[in-house]
N, C-alpha and C positions, 0 to 999 in steps of 0.2 A: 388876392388873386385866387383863383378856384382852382380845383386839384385836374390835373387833365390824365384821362385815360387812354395807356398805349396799349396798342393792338400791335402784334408778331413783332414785340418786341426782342432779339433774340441777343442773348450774352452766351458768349464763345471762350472768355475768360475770368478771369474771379473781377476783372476792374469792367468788363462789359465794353471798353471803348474799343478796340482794336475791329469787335465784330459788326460796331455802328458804323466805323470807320471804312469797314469794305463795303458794306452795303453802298455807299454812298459814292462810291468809286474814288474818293480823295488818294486812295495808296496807289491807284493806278493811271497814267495819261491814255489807254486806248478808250475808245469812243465807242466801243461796241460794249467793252464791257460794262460804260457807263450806262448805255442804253440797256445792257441786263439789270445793272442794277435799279434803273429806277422802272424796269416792270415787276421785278421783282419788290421794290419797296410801292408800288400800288397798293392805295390803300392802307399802308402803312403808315402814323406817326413816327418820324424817324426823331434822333437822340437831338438832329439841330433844332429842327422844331419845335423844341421843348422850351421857353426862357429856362436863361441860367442858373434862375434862382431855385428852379424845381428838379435841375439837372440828374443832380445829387440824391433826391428825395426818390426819383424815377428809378434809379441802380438801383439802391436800397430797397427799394420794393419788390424788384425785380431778383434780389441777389436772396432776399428772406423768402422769397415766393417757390424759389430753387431747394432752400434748402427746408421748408415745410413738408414739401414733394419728396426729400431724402429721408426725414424723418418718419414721414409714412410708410416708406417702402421698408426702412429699419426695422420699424414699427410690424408688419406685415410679415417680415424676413424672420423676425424673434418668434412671434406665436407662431409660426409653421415649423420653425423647429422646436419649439417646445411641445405644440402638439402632437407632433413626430415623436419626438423621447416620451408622451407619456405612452405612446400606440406601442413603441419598442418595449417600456415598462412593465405593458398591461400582457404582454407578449410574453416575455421573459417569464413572468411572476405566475400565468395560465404554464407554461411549461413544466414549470420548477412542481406546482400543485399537481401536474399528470404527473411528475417523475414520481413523487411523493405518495402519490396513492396506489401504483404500481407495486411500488419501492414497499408499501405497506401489504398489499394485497399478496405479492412474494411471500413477504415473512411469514404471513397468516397460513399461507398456502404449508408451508414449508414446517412452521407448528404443530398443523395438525396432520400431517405427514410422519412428523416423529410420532404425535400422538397415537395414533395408528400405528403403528411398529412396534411403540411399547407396551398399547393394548393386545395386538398377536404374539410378542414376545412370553407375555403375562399369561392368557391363554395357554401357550403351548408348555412354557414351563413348568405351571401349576401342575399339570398332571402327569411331568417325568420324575415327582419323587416319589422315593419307596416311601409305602405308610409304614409307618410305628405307631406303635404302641403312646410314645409318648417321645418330648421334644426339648433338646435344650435350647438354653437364650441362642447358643453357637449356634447349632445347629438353622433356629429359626434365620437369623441374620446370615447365615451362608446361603439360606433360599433367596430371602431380599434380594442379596447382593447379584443374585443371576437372574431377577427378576426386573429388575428395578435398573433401568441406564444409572451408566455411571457419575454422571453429572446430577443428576438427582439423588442420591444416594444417600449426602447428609443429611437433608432439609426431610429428605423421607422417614431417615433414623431421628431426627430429633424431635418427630411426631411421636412415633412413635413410642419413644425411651417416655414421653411427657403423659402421654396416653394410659403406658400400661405395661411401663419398662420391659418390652417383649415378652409379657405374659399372655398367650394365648387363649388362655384359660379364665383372665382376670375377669371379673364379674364387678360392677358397681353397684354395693347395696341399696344405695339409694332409690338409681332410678334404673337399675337391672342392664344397664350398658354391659357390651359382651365384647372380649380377646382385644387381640392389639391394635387395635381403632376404639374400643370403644364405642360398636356401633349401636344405635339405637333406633327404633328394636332393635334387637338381636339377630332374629329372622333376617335382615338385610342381606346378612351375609351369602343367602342361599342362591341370591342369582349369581353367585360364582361356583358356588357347589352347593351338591346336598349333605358333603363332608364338612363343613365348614366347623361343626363342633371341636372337631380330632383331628384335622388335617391344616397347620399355620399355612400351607403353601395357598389354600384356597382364602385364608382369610387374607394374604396379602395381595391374590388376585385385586380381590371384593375393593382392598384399601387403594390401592395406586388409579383403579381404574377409577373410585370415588375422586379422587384429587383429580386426575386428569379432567374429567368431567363437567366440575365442580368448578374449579381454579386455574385449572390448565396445564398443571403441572407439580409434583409433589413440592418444589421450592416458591412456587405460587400460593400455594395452603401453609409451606410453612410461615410465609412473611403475614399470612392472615392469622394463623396462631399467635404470632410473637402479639400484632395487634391487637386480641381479643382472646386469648385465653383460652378458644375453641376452632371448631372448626366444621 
């Protein structure tokens, strides 16, 4: 027997007969609604119509055909929310990178803001001491310490102490390195003063401002010392 094709077949429950069943008006004796139903099943193959041998086969196709149709929509239902959470994702992750560069562009801001303060700091204090004649380690280190922020202070003395153990005077025979940097030339030192021979306040100018400059910081030049031996 050949397979027959239903047209507006419709299933109203999971077994499909109750909804074949009104169509055909068997649940009800008025005569009108029988005359709806069967303008409504025009053109329709209805469930009697079918032999009974294909009855079964008819549901079945009809009942897999329903739920193909749910599987699609599932189907549909999942990549729209997954492509929604990646949009929420892509969302998120663009935010978090603005907060982050902000959040970076702050700090920078804010670095060389100190940076700035303790180059006019260095400035102004350089040239409130009395000159002498000549200077002890004390002495030099009590200018540091009002030159020099307090957070930087060690990392700036243990340039120092490695340098030229707060000798201002110190000279490297070798390669003519001059006072407590060790600068090279020598001459460097003069765009802090023209004192810069006799007066440590000016060479410690010369020094913090090189670090700031340089590394960004005298605890920044020192973690490059500890590194390399110089600076």
């Amino acid at each position: 027997m050949s397979r027959i094709s239903v047209r507006g077949f419709a299933v109203a429950s999971a077994t499909a007969v109750t909804a074949v069943g009104s169509v055909v008006g068997v649940a009800s004796g008025s005569t009108a609604q029988n005359n709806d139903a069967e303008a409504t099943a025009a053109g329709t193959t209805l469930l009697a119509d079918i032999p009974m041998g294909e009855q079964a086969q008819v549901q079945t196709a009809s009942l897999t055909q329903q739920a193909d149709v749910q599987a699609i929509a599932a189907d549909a239902s999942a990549r729209k929310d997954a492509e929604e959470a990646a949009r929420k994702a892509a969302a998120d992750t663009a935010v978090a990178k603005q907060q982050k560069a902000k959040k970076a562009a702050e700090d920078a801001k804010e670095r060389e803001a100190a940076k700035e303060a303790a180059s006019r700091d260095a400035k102004r204090d350089a040239t409130s001491f009395a000159v002498q004649s000549s200077y002890s380690i004390g002495q030099i280190q009590a200018m540091a310490r009002q030159m020099v922020p307090s957070g930087q202070w060690q990392c700036f003395s243990n340039i120092v102490d490695h340098e030229s153990s707060w000798n201002y005077k110190a000279v490297n025979p070798s390669s003519g390195a001059y006072g407590l940097f060790q600068a090279l030339p020598a001459g460097k030192y003069a765009s802090a003063g023209a004192d810069w021979q006799t007066n440590p306040a000016t060479q410690i100018k010369w020094g913090l401002n090189y670090m700031d400059s340089r590394y960004g910081s005298p605890c920044e030049a020192w973690t490059f010392w500890q590194a390399n031996h110089w600076y």
